[in-house]
N, C-alpha and C positions, 0 to 999 in steps of 0.2 A: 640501658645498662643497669643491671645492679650493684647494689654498694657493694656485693664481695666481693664483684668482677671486677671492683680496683686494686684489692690484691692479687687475685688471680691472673687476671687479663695481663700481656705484654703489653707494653706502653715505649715509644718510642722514644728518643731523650732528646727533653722537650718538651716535650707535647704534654697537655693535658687533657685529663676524659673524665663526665662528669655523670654522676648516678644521683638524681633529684637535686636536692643541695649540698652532696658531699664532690670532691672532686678529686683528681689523685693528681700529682704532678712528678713527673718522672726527670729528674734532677739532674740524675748524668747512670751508667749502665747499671750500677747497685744502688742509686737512693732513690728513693720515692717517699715525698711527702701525701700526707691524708688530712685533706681540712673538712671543715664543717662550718659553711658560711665563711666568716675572715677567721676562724679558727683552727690553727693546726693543730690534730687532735692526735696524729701517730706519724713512725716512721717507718719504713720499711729500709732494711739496707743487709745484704748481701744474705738476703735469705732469714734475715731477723728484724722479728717484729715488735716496734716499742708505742705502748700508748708512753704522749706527753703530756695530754693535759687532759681533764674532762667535761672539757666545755660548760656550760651552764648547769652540768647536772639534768638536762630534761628529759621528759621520757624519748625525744628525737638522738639526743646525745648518746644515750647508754643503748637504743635500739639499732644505731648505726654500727657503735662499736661492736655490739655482738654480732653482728651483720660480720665485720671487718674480720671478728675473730672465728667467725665460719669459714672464711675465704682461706685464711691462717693455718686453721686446722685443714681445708682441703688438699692443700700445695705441701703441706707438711709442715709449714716453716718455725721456728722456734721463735717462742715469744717470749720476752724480753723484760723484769719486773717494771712496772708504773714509774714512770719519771717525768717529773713534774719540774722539767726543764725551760720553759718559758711560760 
């Protein structure tokens, strides 16, 4: 799996599906969380898309996220400004 295919791909609720060291966990029918390692770096919910945090800054962190925000822009989904919630 690729890391946009955690936006993209259905996800079962429950379940979680993992693309190297990112992994998506699909919450309940609209939320899905996106970590990075023990880091929750976005969320997905009801078709909108929120970075939370940016992880360490590395070039693995900012190349996931645009990764994530490929998936974002495939599906359509509106993305949401930076919030730097936990």
């Amino acid at each position: 799996m690729k890391i946009q295919d955690l936006i993209t791909k259905e996800i079962k609720t429950g379940k979680t599906v993992k693309a190297s060291s990112w992994r998506a966990v699909q919450i309940d029918e609209t939320h899905r969380q996106i970590w990075h390692y023990s880091t929750l770096m976005a969320e997905l919910t009801n078709g909108e898309f929120c970075q939370v945090s940016k992880g360490w800054n590395s070039a693995s962190d900012k190349q996931g996220l645009r990764k994530l925000r490929n998936g974002v822009a495939q599906k359509g989904y509106l993305e949401l400004p930076f919030s730097s919630r936990y």
